[in-house]
RONU-834370 format. One record per residue (C-alpha): chain; residue in three letters; residue number from 0; x, y, z. Coordinates in steps of 0.02 Angstrom, whole numbers, plus 50000, padded with zeros to 5 digits. Layout:
% RONU-834370
+-------+-------+-------+-------+-------+-------+
: mitor : tivex : kolfi :    px :    py :    pz :
+-------+-------+-------+-------+-------+-------+
:     A :   Ala :   NUM :     X :     Y :     Z :
...
+-------+-------+-------+-------+-------+-------+
END
This chain:
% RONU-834370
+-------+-------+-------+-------+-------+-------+
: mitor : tivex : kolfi :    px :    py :    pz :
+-------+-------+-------+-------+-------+-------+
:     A :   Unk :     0 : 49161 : 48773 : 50348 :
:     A :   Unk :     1 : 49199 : 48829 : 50513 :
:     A :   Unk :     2 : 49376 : 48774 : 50467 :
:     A :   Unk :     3 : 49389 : 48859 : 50309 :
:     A :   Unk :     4 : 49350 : 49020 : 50385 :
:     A :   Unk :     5 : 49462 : 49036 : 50500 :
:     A :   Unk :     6 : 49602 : 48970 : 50386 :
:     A :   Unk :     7 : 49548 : 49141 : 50288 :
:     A :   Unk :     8 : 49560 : 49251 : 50414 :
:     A :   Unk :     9 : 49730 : 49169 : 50480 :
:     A :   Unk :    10 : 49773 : 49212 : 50300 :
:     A :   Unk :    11 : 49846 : 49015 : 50297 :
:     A :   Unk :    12 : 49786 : 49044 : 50096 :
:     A :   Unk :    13 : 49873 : 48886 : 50051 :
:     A :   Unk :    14 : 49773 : 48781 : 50154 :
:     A :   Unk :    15 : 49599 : 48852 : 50116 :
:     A :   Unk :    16 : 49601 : 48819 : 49949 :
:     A :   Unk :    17 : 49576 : 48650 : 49926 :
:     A :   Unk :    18 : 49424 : 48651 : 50065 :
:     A :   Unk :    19 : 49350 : 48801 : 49961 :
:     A :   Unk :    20 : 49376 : 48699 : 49788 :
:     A :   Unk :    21 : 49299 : 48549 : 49874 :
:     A :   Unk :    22 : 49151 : 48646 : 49944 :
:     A :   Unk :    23 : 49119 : 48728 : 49768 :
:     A :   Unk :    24 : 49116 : 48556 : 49663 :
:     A :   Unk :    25 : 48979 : 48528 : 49805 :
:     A :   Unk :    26 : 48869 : 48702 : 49795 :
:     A :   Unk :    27 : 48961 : 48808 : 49642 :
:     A :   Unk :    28 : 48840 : 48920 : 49644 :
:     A :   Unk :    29 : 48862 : 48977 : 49825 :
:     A :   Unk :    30 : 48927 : 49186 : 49813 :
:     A :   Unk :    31 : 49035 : 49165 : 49985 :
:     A :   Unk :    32 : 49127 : 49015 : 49930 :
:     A :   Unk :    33 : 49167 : 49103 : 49758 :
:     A :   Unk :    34 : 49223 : 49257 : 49876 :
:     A :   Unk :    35 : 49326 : 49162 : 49996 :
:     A :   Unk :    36 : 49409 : 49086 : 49862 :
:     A :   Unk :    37 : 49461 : 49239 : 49759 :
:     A :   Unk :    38 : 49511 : 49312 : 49949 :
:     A :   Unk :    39 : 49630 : 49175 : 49958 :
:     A :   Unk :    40 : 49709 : 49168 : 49782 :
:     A :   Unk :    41 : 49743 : 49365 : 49806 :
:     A :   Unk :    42 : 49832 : 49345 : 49943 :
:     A :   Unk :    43 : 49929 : 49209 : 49878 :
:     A :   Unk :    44 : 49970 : 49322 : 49745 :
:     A :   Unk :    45 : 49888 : 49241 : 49600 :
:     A :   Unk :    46 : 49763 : 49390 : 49556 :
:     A :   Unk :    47 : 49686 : 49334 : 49374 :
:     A :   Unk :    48 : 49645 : 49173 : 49451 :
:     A :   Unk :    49 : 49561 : 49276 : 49601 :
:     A :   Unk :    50 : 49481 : 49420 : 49473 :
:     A :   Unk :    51 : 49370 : 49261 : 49403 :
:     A :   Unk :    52 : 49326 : 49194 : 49566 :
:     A :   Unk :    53 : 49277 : 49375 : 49630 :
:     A :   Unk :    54 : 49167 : 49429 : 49486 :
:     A :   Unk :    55 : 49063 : 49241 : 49513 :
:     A :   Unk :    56 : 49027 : 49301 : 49680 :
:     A :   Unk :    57 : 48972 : 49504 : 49650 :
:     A :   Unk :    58 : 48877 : 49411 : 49468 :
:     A :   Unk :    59 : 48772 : 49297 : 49613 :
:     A :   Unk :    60 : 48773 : 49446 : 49779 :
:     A :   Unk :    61 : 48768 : 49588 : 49690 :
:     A :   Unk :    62 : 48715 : 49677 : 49852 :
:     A :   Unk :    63 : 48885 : 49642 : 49941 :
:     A :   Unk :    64 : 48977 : 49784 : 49961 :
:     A :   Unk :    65 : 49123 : 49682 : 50031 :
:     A :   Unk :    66 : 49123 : 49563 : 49871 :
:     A :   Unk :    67 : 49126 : 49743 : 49768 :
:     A :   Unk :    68 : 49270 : 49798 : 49865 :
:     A :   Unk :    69 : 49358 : 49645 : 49857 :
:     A :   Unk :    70 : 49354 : 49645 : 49653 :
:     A :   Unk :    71 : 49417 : 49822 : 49663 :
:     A :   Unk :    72 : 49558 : 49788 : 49743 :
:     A :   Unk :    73 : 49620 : 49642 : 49630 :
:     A :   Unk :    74 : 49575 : 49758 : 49481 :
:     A :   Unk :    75 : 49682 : 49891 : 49529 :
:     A :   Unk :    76 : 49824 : 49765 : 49579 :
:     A :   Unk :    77 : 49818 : 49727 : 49402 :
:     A :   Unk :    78 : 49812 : 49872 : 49344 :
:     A :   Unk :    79 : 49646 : 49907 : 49285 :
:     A :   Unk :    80 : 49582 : 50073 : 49365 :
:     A :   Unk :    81 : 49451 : 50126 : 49282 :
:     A :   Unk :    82 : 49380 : 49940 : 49306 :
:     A :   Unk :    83 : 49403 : 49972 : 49490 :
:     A :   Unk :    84 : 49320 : 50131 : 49510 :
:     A :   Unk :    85 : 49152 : 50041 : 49422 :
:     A :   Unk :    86 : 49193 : 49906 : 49565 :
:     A :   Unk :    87 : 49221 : 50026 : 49723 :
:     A :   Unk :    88 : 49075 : 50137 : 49651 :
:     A :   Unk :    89 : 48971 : 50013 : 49654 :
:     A :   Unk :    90 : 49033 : 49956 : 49849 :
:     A :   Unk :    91 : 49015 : 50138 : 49897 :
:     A :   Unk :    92 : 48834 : 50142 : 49835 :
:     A :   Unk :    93 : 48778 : 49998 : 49963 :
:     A :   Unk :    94 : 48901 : 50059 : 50092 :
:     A :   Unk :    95 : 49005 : 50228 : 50127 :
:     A :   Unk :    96 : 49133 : 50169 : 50202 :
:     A :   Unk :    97 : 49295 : 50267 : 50207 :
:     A :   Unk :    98 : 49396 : 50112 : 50149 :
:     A :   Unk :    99 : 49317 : 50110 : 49973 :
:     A :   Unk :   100 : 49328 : 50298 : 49988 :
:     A :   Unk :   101 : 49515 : 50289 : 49990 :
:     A :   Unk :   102 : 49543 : 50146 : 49884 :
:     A :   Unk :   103 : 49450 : 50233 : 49747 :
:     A :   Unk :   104 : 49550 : 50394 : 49784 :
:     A :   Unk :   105 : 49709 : 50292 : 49754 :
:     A :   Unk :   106 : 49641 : 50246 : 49584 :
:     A :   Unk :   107 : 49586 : 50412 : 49514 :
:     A :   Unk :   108 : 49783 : 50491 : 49565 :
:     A :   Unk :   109 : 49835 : 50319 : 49461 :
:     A :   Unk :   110 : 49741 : 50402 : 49310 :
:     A :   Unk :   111 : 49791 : 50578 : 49345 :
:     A :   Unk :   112 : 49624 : 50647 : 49434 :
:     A :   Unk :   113 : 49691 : 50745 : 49569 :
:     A :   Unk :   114 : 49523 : 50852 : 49618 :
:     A :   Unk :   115 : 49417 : 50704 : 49604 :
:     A :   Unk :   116 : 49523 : 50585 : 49720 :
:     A :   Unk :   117 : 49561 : 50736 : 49862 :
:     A :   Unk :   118 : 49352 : 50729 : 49856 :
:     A :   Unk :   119 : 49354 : 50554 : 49882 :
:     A :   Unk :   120 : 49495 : 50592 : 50022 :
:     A :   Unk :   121 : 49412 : 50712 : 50112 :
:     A :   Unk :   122 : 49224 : 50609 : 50156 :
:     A :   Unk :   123 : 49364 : 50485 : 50198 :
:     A :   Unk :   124 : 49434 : 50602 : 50322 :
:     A :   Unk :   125 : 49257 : 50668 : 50380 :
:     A :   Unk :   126 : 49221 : 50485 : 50450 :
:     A :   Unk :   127 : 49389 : 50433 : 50486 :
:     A :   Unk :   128 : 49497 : 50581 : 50519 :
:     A :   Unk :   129 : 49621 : 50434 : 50582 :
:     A :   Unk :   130 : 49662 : 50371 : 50434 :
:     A :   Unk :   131 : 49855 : 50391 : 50420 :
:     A :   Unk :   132 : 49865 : 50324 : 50207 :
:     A :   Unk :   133 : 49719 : 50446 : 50170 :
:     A :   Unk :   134 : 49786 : 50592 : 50265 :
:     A :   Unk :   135 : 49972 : 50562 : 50169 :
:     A :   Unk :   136 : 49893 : 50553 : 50007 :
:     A :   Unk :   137 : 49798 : 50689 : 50051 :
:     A :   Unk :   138 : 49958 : 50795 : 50086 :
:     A :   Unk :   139 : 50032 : 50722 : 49929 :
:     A :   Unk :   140 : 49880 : 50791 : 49808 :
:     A :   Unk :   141 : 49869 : 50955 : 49896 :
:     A :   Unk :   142 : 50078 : 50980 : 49853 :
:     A :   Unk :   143 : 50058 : 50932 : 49671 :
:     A :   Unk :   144 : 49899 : 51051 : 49649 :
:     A :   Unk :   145 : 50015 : 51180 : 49723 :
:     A :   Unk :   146 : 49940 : 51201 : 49902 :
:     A :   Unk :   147 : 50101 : 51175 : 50005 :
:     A :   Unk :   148 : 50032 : 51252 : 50151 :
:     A :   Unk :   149 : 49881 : 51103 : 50171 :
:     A :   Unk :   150 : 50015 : 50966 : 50099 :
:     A :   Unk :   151 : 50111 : 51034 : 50286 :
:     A :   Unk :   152 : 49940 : 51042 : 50379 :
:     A :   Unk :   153 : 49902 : 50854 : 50324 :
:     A :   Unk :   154 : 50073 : 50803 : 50347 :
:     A :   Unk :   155 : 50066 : 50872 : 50516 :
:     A :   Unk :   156 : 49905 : 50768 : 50564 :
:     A :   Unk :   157 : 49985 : 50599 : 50510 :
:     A :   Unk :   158 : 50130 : 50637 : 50608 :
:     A :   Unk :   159 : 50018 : 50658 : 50765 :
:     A :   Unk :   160 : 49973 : 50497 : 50740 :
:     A :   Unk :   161 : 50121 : 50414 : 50683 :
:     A :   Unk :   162 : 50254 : 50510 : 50755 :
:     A :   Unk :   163 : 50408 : 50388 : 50683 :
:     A :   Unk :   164 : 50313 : 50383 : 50511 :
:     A :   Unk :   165 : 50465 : 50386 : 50352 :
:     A :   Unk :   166 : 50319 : 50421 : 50246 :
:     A :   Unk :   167 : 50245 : 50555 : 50369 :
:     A :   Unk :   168 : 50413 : 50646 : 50377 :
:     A :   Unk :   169 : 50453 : 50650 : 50210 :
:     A :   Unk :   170 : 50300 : 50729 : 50160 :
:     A :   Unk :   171 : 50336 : 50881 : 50286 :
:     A :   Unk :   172 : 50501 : 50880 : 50235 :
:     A :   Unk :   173 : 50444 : 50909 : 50047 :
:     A :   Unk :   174 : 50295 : 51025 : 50095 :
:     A :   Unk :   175 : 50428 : 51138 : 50209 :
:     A :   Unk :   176 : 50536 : 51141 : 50050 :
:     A :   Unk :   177 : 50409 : 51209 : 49930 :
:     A :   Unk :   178 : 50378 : 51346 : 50086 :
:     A :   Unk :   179 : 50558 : 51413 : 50067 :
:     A :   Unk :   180 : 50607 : 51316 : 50254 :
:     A :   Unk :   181 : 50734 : 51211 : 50227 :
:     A :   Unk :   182 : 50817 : 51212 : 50373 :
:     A :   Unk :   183 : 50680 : 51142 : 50470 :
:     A :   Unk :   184 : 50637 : 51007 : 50309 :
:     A :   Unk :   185 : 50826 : 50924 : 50348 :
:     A :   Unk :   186 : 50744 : 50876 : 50517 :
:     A :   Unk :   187 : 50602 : 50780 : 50449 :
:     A :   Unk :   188 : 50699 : 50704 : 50295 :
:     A :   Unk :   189 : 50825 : 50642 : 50435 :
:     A :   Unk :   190 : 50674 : 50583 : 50555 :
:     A :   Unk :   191 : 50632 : 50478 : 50411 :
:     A :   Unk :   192 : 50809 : 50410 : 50350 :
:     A :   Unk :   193 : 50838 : 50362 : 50533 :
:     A :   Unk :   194 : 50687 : 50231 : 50510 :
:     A :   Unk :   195 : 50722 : 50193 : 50342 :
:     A :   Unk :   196 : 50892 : 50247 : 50262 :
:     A :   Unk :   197 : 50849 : 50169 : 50103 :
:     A :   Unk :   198 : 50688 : 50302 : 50070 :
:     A :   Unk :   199 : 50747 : 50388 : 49904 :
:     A :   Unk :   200 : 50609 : 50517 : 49909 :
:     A :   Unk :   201 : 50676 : 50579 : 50090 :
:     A :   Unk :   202 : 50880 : 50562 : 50021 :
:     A :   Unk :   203 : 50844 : 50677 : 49891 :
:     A :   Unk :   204 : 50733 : 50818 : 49968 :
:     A :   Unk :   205 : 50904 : 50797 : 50120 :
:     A :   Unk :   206 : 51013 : 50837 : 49976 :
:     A :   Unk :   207 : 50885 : 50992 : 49913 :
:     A :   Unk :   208 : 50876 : 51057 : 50093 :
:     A :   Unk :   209 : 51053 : 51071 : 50081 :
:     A :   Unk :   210 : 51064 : 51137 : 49933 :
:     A :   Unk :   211 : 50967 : 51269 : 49975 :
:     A :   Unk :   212 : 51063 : 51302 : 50131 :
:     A :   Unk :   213 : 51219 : 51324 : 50023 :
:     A :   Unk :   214 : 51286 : 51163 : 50109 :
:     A :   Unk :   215 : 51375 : 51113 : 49946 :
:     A :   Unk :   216 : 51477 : 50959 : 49994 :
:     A :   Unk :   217 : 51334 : 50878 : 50119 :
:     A :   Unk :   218 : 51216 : 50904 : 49966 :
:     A :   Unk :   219 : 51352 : 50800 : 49834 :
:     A :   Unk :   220 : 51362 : 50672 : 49961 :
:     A :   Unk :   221 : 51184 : 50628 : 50006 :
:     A :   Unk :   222 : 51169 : 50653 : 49817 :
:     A :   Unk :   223 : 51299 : 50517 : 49787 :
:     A :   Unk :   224 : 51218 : 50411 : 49908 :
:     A :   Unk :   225 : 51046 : 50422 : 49828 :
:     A :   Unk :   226 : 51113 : 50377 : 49671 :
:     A :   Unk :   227 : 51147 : 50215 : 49728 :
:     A :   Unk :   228 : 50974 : 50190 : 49787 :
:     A :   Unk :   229 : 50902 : 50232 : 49598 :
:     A :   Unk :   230 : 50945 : 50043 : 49551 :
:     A :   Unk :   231 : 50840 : 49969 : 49721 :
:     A :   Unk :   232 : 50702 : 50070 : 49644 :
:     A :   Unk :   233 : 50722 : 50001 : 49447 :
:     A :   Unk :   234 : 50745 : 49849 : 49553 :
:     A :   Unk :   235 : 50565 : 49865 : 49626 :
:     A :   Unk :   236 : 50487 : 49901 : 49487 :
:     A :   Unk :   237 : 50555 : 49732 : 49413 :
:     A :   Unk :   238 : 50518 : 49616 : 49526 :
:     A :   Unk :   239 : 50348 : 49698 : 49526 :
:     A :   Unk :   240 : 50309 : 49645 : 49348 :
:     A :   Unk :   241 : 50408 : 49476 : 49369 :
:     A :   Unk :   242 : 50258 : 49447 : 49505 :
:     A :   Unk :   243 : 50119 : 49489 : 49382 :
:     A :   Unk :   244 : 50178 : 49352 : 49263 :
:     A :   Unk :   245 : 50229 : 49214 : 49417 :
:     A :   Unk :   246 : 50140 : 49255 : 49554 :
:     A :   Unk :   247 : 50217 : 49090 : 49649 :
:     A :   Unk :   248 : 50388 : 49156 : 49642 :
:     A :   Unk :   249 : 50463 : 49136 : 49816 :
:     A :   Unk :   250 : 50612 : 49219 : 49804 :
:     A :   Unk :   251 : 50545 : 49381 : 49699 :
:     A :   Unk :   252 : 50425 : 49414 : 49834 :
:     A :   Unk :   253 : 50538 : 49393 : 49982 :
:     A :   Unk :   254 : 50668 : 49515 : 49877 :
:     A :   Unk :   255 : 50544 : 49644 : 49852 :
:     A :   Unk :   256 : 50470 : 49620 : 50021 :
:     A :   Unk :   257 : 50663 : 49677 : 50087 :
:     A :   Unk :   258 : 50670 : 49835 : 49972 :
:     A :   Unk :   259 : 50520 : 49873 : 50016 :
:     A :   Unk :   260 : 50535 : 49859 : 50207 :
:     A :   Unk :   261 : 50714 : 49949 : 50190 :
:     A :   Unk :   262 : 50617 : 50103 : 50092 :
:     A :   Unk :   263 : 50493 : 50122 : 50237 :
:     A :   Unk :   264 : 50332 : 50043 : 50150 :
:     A :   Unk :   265 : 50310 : 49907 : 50276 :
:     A :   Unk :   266 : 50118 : 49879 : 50250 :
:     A :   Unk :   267 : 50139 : 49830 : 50080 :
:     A :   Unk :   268 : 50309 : 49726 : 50130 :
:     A :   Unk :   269 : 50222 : 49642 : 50246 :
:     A :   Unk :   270 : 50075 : 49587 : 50110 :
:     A :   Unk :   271 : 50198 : 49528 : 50007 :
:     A :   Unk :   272 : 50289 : 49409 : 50146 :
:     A :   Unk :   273 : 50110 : 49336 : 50211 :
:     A :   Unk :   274 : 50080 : 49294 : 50021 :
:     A :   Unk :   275 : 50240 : 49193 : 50060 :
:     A :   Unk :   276 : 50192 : 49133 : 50209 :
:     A :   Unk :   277 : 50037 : 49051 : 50163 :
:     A :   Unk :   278 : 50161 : 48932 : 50047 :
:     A :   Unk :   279 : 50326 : 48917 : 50171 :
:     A :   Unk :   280 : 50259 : 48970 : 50352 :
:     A :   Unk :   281 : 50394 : 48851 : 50420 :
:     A :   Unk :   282 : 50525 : 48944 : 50365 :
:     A :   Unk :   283 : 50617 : 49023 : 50499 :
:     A :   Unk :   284 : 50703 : 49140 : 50412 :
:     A :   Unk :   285 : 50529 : 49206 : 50340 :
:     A :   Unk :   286 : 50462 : 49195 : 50507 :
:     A :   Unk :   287 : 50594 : 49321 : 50564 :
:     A :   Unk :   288 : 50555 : 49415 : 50408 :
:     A :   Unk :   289 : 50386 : 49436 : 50444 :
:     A :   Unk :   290 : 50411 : 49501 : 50621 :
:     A :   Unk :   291 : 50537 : 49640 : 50580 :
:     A :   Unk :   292 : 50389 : 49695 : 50451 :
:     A :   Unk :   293 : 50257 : 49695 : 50591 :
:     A :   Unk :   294 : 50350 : 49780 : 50710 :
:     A :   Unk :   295 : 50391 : 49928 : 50591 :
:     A :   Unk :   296 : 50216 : 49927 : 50529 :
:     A :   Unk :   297 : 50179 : 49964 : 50729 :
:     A :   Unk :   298 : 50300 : 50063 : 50734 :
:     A :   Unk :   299 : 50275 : 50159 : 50583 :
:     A :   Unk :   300 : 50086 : 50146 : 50552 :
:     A :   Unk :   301 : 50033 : 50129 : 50740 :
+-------+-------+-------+-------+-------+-------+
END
């Protein structure tokens, strides 16, 4: 078991499996087996097979708050919000922890509840004012209830902490647009297309700023530029879906991983290349993959 466990928290997926399929023919009604097992078939990607395994082990430890989270997460990967937010409720009832906090944030903005998820957000904050995803989403909420001034404030905080941040500097760039300063928003949209020239979000408010600035031809040709990125969005999006239906697909994942990385989201490129990695970790050229992704996550989400 020993074995098993730390095959799991190497996140070497592929090789726990079969020991955690072994061990449950043996004892299937053991919760942490069930858990384990659904832990490892999430992060090789293959989330309906891990939603079954997951709700075994909260039906036999109810009082897990870890199992509950667990479930969440795999509910909300496939797409099932409001199923999540019964999950994370029921993790945040046995333990407050600002994790579930922000996970269940991220699903009430999915299904449009802005005041309810900056709640969530801010008892996140309270106990971990260090949280650089919950202060950004923070920032993001406060801009599209209109509050420009605490979208900055928020922004502000997450760049103390991650001073290279794409994300981070594209949300000050967008909350100094809606205050009528663009001058100072071309800064921060070019902070964050210097780490990540591929971020559409921080292209367009560039082109805005310049707008604004009656800086006509900059603005048509940062404009132009964007335009090209539109299709590595679509293209997102696709290989996305493709993943929901085969979850095994090598190539898709590795794809997205690359747009993903080149639009500054390296947490969630990196997930996607260690859900490779469990299959292929001999690869070299994943290998190298991998490391570019960690270092800007360090870099980016120190």
């Amino acid at each position: 078991m020993a074995e098993v466990l730390a095959d799991v928290q190497a996140r070497r997926w592929s090789a726990a499996e079969p020991a955690l399929r072994a061990a449950l023919a043996r004892t299937p009604q053991a919760p942490v087996l069930h858990f384990l097992l659904g832990e490892s078939l999430a992060g090789l990607g293959r989330r309906t097979e891990a939603l079954a395994e997951l709700e075994q082990a909260v039906a036999l430890r109810p009082d897990r708050p870890r199992f509950w989270h667990s479930l969440a997460r795999v509910e909300a990967d496939l797409g099932q919000c409001e199923r999540a937010l019964v999950a994370l409720d029921r993790a945040l009832a046995l333990a407050a922890e600002p994790v579930y906090q922000y996970d269940s944030a991220t699903c009430l903005v999915t299904l449009g509840k802005l005041q309810p998820a900056a709640a969530r957000l801010d008892l996140a904050l309270a106990a971990a004012p260090r949280h650089l995803a919950a202060l950004l989403l923070r920032g993001t909420i406060a801009r599209d209830l209109g509050d420009p001034q605490a979208a900055r404030s928020f922004a502000d905080r997450a760049l103390a902490l991650a001073p290279l941040s794409p994300a981070a500097h594209t949300a000050r760039g967008m909350a100094l647009l809606d205050l009528e300063q663009p001058a100072s928003a071309i800064d921060d949209f070019r902070a964050a297309l210097a780490e990540a020239p591929a971020r559409y979000e921080a292209g367009y408010g560039l082109a805005q700023a310049l707008r604004a600035l009656d800086r006509k031809d900059e603005a048509a040709a940062e404009l132009a530029r964007i335009q090209e990125l539109s299709g590595q969005r679509e293209r997102v999006e696709e290989l996305t879906a493709a993943l929901q239906l085969a979850p095994e697909s090598t190539a898709q994942r590795v794809e997205l991983a690359q747009l993903l990385l080149a639009s500054g989201e390296a947490s969630e490129a990196l997930r996607q290349l260690e859900a490779v990695a469990a299959r292929a970790s001999a690869d070299a050229a994943l290998q190298a993959l991998l490391a570019r992704a960690r270092d800007k996550q360090a870099r980016w989400e120190p």
